[in-house]
DRENRO-230210 format. One line per field, with one value per atom (N, C-alpha, C, O, CB): residue number from 1; x, y, z; residue in three letters; atom name. Coordinates in pm, whole numbers. Glycine has a CB too. Layout:
<pts>
pos <- NUM; ...
px <- X; ...
py <- Y; ...
pz <- Z; ...
code <- ALA; ...
site <- CA; ...
</pts>
This chain:
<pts>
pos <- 1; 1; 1; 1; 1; 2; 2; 2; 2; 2; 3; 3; 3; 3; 3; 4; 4; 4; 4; 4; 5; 5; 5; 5; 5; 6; 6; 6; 6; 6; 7; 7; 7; 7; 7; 8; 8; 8; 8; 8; 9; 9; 9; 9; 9; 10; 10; 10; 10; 10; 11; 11; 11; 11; 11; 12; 12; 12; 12; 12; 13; 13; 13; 13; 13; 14; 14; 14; 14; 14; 15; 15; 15; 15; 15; 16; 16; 16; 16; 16; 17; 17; 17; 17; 17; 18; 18; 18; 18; 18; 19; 19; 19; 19; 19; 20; 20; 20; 20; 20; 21; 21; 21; 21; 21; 22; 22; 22; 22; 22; 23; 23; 23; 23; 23; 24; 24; 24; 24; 24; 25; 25; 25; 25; 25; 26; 26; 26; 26; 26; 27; 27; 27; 27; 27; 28; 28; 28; 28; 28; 29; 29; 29; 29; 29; 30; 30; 30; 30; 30; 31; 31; 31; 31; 31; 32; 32; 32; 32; 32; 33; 33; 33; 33; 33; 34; 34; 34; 34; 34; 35; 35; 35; 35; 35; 36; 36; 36; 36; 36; 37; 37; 37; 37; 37; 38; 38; 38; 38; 38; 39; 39; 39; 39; 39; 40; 40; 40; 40; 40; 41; 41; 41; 41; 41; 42; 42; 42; 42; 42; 43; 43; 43; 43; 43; 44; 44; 44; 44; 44; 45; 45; 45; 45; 45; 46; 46; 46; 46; 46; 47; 47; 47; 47; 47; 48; 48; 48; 48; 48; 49; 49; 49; 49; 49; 50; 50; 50; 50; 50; 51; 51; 51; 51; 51; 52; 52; 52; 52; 52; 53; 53; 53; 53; 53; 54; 54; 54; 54; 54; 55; 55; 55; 55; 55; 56; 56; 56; 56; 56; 57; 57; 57; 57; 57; 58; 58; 58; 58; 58; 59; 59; 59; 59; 59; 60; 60; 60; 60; 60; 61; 61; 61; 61; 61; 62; 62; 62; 62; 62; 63; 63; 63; 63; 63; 64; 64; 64; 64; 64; 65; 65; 65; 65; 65; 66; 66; 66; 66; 66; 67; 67; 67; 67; 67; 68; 68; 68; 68; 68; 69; 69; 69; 69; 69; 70; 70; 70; 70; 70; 71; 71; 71; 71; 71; 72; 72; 72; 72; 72; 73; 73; 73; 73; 73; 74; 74; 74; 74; 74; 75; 75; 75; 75; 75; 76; 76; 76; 76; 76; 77; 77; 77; 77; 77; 78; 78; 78; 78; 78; 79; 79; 79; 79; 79; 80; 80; 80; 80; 80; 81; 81; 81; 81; 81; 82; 82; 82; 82; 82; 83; 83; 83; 83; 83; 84; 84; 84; 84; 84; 85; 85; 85; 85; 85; 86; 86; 86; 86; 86; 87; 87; 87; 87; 87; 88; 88; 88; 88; 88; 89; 89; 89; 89; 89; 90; 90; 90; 90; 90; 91; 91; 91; 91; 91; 92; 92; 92; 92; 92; 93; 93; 93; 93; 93; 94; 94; 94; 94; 94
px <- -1568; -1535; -1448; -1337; -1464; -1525; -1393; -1305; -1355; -1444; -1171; -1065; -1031; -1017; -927; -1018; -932; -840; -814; -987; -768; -619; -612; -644; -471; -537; -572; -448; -365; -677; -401; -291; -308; -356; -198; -231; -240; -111; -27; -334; -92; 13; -35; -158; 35; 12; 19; 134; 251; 20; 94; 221; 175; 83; 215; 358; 278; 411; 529; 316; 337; 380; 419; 339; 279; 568; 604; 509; 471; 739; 494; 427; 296; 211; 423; 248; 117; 143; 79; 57; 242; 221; 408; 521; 149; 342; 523; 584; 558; 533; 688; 768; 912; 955; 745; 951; 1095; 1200; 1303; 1121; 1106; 1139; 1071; 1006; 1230; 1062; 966; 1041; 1161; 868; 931; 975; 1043; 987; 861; 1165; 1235; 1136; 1135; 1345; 1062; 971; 820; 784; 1031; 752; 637; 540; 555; 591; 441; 375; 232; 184; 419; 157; -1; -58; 0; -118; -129; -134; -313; -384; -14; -357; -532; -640; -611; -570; -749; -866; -865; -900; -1045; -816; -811; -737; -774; -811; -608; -462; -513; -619; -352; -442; -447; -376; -410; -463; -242; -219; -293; -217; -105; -404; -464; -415; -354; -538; -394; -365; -228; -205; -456; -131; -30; 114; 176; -15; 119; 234; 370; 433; 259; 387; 535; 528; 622; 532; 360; 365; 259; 162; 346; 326; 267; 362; 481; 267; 226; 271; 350; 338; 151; 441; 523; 491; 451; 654; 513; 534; 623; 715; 565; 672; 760; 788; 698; 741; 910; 953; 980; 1076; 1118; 933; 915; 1034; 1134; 735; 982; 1144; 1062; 943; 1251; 1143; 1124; 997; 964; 1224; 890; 743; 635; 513; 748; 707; 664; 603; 709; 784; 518; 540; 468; 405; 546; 446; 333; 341; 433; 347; 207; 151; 101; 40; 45; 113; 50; 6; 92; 145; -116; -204; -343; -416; -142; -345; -529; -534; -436; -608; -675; -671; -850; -907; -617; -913; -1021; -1125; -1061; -977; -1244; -1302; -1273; -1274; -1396; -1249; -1182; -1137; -1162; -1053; -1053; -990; -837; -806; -1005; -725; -626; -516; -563; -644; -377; -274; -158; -114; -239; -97; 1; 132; 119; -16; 246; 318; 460; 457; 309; 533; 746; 790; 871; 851; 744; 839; 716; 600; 993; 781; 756; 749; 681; 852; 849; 847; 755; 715; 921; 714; 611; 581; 538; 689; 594; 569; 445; 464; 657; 330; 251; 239; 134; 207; 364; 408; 486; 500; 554; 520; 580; 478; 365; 596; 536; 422; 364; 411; 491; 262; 180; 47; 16; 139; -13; -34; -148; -153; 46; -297; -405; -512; -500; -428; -606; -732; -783; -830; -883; -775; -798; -953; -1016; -738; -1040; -1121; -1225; -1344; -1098; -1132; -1243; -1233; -1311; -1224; -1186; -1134; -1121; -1000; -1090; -1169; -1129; -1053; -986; -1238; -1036; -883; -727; -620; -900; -771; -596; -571; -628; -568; -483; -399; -360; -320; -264; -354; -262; -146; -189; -394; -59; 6; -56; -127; 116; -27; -42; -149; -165; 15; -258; -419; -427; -334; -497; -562; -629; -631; -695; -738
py <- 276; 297; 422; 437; 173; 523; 637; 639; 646; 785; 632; 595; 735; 817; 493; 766; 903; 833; 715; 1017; 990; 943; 1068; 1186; 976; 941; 1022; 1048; 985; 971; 1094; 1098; 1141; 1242; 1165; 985; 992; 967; 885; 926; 1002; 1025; 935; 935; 1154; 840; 750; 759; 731; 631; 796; 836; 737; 716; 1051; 686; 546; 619; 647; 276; 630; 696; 585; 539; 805; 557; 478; 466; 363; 541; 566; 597; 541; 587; 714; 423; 409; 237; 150; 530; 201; 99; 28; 51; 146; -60; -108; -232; -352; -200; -125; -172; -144; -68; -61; -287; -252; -132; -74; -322; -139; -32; -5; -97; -69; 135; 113; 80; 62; 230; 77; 7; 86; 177; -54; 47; 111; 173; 281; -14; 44; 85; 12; -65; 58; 67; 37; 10; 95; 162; -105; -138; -127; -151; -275; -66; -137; -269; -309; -33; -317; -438; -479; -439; -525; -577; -585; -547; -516; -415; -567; -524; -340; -290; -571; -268; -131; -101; -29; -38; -130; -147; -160; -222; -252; -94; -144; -254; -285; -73; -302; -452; -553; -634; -465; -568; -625; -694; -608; -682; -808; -867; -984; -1070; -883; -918; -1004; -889; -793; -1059; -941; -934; -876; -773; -1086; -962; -947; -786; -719; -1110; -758; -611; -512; -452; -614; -524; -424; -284; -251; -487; -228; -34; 5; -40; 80; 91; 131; 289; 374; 104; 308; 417; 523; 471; 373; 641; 716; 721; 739; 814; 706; 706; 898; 938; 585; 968; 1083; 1135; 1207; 1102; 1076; 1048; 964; 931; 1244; 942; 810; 849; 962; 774; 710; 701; 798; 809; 781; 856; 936; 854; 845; 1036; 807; 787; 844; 940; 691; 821; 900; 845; 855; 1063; 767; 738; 846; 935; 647; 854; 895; 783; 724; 994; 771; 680; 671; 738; 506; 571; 543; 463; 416; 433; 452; 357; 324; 402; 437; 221; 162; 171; 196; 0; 158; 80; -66; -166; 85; -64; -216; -246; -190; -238; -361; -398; -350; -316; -581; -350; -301; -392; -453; -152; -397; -390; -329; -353; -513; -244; -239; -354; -440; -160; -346; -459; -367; -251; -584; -398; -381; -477; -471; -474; -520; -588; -661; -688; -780; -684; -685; -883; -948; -578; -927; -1042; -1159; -1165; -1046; -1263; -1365; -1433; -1548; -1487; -1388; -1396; -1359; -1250; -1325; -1416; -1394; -1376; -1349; -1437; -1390; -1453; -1273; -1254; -1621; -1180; -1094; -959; -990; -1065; -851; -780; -675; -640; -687; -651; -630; -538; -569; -803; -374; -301; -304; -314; -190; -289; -288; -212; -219; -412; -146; -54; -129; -243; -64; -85; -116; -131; -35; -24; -270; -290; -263; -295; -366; -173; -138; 69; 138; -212; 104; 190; 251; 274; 183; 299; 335; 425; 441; 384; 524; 612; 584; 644; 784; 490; 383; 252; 147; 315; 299; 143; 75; 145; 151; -58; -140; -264; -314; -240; -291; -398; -524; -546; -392; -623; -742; -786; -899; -775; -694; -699; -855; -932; -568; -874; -949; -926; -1001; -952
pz <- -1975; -1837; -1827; -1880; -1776; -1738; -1726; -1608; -1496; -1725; -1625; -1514; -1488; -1579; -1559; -1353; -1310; -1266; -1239; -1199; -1266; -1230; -1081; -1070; -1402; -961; -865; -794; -859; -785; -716; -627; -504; -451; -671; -452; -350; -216; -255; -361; -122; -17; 46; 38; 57; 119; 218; 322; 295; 157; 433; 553; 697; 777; 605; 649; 766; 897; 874; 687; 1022; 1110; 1238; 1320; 1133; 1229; 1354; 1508; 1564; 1389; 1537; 1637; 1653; 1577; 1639; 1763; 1731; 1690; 1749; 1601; 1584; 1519; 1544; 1502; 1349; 1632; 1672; 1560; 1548; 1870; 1477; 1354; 1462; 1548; 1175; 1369; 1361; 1326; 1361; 1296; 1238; 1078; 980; 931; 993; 918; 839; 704; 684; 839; 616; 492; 380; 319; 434; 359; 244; 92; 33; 199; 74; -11; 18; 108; -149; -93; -39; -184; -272; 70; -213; -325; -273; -162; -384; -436; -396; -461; -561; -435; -430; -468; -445; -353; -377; -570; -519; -678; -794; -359; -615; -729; -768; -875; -647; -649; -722; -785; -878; -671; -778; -885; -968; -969; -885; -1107; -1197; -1311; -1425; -1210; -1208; -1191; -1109; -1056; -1149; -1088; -981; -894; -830; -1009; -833; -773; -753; -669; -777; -919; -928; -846; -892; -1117; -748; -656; -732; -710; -597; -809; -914; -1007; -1050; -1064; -1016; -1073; -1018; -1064; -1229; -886; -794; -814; -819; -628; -821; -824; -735; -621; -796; -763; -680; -637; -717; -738; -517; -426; -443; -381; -321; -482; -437; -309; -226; -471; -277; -137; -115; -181; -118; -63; -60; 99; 98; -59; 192; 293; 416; 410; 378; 514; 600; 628; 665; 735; 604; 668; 555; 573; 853; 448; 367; 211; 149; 355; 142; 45; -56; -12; 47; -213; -290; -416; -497; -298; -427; -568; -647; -587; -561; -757; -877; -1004; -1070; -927; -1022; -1144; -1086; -1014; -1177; -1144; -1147; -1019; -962; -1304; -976; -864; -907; -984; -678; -857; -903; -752; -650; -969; -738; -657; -606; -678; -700; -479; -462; -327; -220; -555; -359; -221; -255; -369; -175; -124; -148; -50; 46; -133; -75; 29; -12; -124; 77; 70; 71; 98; 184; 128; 22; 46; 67; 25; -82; 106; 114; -10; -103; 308; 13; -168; -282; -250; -121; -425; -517; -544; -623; -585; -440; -440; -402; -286; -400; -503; -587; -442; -452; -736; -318; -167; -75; -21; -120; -43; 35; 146; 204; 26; 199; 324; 412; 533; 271; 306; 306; 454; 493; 127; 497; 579; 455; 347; 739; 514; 422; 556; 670; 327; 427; 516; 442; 319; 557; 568; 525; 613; 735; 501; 563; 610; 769; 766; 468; 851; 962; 959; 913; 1054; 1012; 1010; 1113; 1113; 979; 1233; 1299; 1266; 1332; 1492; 1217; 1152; 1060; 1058; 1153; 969; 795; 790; 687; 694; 917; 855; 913; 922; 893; 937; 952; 877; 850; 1118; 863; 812; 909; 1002; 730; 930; 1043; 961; 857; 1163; 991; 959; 983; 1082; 1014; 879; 900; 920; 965; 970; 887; 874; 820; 798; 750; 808; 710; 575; 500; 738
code <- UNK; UNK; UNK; UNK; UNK; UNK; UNK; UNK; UNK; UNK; UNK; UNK; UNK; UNK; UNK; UNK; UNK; UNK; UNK; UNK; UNK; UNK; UNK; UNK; UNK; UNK; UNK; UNK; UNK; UNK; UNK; UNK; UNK; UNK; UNK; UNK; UNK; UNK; UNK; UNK; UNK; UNK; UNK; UNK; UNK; UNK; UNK; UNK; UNK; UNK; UNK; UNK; UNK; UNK; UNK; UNK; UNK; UNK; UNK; UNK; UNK; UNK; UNK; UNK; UNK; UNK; UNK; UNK; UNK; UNK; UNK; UNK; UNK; UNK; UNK; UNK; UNK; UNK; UNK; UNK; UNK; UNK; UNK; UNK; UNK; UNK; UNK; UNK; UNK; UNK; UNK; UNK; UNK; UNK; UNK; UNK; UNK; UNK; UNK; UNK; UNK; UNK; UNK; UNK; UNK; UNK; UNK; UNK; UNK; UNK; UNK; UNK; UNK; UNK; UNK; UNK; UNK; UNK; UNK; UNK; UNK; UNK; UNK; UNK; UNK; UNK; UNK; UNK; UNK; UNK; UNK; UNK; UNK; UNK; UNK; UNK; UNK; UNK; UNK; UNK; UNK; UNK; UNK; UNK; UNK; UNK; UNK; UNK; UNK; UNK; UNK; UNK; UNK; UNK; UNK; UNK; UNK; UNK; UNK; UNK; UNK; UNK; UNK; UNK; UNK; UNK; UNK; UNK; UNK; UNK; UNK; UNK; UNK; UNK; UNK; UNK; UNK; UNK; UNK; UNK; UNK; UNK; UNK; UNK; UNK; UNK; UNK; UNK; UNK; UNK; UNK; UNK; UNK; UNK; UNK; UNK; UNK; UNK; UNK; UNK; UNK; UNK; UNK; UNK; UNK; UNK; UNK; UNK; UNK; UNK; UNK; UNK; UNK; UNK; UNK; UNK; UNK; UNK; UNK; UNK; UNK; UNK; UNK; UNK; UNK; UNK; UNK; UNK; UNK; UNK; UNK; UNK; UNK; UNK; UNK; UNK; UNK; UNK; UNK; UNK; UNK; UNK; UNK; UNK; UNK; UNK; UNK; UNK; UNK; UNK; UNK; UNK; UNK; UNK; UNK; UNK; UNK; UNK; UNK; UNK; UNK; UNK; UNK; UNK; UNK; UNK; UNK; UNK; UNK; UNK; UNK; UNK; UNK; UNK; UNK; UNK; UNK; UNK; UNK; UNK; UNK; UNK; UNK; UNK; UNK; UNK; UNK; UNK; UNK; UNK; UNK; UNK; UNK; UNK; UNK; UNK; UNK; UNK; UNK; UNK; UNK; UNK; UNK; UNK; UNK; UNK; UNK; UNK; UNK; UNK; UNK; UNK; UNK; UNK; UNK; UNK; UNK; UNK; UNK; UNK; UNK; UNK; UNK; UNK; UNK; UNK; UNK; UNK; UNK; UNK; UNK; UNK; UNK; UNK; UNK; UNK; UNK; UNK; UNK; UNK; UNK; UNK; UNK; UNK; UNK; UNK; UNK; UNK; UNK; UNK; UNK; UNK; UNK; UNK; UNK; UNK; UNK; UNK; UNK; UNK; UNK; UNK; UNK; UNK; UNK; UNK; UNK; UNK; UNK; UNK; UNK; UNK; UNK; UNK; UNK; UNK; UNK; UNK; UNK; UNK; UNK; UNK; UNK; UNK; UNK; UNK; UNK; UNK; UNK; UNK; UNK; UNK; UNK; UNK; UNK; UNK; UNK; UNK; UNK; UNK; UNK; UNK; UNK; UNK; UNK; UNK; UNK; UNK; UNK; UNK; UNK; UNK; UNK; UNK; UNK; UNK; UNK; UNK; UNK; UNK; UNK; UNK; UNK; UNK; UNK; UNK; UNK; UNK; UNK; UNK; UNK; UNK; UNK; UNK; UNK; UNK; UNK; UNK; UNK; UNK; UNK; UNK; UNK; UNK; UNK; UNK; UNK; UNK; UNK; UNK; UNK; UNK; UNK; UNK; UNK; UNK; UNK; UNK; UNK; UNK; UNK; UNK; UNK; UNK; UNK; UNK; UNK; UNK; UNK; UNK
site <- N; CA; C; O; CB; N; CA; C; O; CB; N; CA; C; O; CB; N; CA; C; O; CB; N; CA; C; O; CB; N; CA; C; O; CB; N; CA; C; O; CB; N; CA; C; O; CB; N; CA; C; O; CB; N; CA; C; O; CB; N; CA; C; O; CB; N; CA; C; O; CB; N; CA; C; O; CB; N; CA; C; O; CB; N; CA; C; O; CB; N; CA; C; O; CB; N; CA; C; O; CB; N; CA; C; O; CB; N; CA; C; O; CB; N; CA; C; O; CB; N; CA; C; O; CB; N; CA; C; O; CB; N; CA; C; O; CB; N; CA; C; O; CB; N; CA; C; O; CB; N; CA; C; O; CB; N; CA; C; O; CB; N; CA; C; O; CB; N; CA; C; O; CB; N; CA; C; O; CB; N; CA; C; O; CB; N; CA; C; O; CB; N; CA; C; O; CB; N; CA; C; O; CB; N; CA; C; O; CB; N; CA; C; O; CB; N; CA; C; O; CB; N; CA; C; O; CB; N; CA; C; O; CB; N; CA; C; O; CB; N; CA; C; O; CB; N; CA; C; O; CB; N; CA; C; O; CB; N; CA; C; O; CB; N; CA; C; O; CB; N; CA; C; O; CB; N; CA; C; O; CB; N; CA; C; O; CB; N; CA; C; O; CB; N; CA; C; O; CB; N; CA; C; O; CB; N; CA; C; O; CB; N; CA; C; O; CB; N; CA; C; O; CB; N; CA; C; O; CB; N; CA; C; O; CB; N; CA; C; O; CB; N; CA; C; O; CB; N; CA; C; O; CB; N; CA; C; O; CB; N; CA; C; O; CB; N; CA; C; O; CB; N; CA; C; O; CB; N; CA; C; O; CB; N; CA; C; O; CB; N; CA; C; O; CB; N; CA; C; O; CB; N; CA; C; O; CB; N; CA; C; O; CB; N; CA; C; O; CB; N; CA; C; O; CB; N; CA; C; O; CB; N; CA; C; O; CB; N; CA; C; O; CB; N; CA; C; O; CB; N; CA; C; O; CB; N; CA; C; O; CB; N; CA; C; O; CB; N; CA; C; O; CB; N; CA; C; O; CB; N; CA; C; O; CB; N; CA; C; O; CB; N; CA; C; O; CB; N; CA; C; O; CB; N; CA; C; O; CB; N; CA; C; O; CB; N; CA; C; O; CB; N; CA; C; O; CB; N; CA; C; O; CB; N; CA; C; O; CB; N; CA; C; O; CB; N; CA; C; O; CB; N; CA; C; O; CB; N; CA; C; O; CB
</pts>
């Protein structure tokens, strides 16, 4: 299997999407990770500055979420590909 390694910026923009706040930090989490789907070792984000963030590694074909914390919590908000949409993210998706 050949893995690239990709990088990528994710900029989640207050505007548009009514947060409290945005998230101090930010995880990926899922089948494209290459932690898949365990919560507790979700990839972390560079926080680059407010609403700013940026991965660097591999990423897979797959499903995805973004999460705010690292914690063994499902229950947590959690940011996902807008389904009527593919070039937005929305909160609290499905």
């Amino acid at each position: 299997m050949k893995i690239k390694i990709l990088f990528f910026v994710f900029l989640l923009v207050n505007a548009g999407i009514m947060l409290a706040q945005l998230p101090l930090k930010l995880y990926i989490v899922g089948s494209s990770a290459p932690t898949g789907w365990q919560i507790t070792k979700a990839l972390a984000f560079e926080t680059v500055s407010s609403g700013l963030y940026k991965y660097s590694g591999p990423l897979f074909a797959g499903e995805y979420k973004f999460a705010n914390s690292q914690d063994n919590c499902w229950c947590q908000d959690f940011y996902v590909k807008d389904p009527n949409d593919a070039t937005k993210v929305i909160s609290n998706g499905p």
